[in-house]
C-alpha positions in Angstrom: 67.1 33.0 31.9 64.7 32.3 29.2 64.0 28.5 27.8 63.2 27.5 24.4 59.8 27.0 23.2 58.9 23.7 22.0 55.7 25.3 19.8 56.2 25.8 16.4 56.1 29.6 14.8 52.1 30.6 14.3 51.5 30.4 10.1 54.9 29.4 8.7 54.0 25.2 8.4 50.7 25.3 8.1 47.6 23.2 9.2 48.2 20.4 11.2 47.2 17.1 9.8 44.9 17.1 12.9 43.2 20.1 12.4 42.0 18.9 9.0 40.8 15.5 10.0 38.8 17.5 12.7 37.4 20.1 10.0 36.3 16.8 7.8 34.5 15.4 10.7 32.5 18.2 11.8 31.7 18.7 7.9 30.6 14.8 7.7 28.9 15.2 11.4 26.9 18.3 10.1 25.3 16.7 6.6 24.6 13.8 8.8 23.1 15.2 11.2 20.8 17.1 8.2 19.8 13.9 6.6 19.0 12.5 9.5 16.9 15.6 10.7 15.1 15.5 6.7 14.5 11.9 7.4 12.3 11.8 10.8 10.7 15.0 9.5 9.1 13.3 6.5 8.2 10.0 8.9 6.3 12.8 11.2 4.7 14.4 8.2 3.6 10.8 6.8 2.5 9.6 10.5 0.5 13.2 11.0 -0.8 14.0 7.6 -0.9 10.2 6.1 -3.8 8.4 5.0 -5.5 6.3 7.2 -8.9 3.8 7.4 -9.6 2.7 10.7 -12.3 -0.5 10.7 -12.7 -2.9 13.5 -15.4 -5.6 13.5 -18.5 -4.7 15.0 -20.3 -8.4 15.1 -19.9 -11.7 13.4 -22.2 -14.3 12.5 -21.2 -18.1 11.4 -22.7 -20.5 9.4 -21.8 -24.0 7.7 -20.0 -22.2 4.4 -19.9 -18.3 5.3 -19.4 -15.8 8.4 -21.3 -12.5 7.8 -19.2 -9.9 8.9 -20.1 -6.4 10.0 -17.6 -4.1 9.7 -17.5 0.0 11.3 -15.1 2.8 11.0 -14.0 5.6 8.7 -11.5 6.5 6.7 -10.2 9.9 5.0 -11.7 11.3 2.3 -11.1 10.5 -1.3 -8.5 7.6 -0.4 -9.6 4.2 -1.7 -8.7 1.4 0.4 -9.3 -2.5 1.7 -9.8 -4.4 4.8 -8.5 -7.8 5.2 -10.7 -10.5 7.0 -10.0 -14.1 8.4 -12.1 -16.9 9.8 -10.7 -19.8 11.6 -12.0 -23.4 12.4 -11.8 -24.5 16.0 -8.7 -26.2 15.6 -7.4 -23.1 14.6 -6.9 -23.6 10.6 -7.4 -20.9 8.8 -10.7 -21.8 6.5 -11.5 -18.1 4.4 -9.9 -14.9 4.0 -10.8 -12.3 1.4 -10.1 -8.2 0.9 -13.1 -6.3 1.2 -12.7 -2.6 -1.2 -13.8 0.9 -0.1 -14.3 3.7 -2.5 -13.0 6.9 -2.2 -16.5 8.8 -1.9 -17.1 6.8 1.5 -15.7 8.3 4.5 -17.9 6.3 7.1 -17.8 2.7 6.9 -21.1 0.0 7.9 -21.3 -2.6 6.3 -21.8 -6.2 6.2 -19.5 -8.1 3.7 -19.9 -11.9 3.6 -16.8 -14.1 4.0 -17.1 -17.8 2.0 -15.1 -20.2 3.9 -14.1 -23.9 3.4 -15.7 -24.9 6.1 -17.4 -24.2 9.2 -15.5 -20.9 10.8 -15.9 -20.2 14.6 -14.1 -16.7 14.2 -13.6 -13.5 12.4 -10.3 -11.7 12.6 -9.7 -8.3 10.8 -5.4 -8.7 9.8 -5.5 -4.7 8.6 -6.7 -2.2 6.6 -4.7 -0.7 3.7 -4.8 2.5 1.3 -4.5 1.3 -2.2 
């Protein structure tokens, strides 16, 4: 006794609407996944091969209208960049901040850079360093 199959005949009706929506996924999945691969790679390159100026404040000293500021680091060669320096009052209001340039020759940093302030600051903050 045989019974009836309930497949249909192999290559007489075609694709299946299913088999096509899962050929378009793995197509859309694939580029994806490529662009997505392209996109970390060039973060890693810029995070590795970037450039960079590291600074920090070495010392600081007050007075009634200025805070000398000395300022160490490095940075990479033939990049020009600028440093970003705050002083506060005791209350904590912000009385002077001012960009201090580097120029590309310079790839050690000392120096002492003079910050005018409002009034009398109690602090020197560094916000960042930038290439540009």
């Amino acid at each position: 006794m045989s019974t009836a199959s309930t497949q249909l005949p192999e290559g007489r009706y075609g694709r299946s609407s299913d088999e096509r929506a899962d050929r378009k996924l793995k197509v859309i999945g694939a580029v994806l996944g490529a662009a997505l691969l392209v996109l970390i790679g060039w973060f890693a390159y810029h995070y590795v091969a970037g450039n960079r100026i590291s600074v920090e404040i070495y010392t600081f000293e007050t007075s009634a209208k200025s805070v000398k500021v000395h300022l160490t680091g490095d940075k990479d060669a033939g990049v020009e960049g600028y440093c970003t320096v705050r002083s506060q009052a005791e209350n904590g209001a912000e009385v002077g901040r001012a960009d201090f340039r580097f120029d590309a020759a310079t790839t050690d940093i000392d120096q002492v850079v003079t910050l005018q302030t409002t009034s009398r600051g109690t602090t020197a903050e560094l916000l960042g360093c930038h290439v540009g």
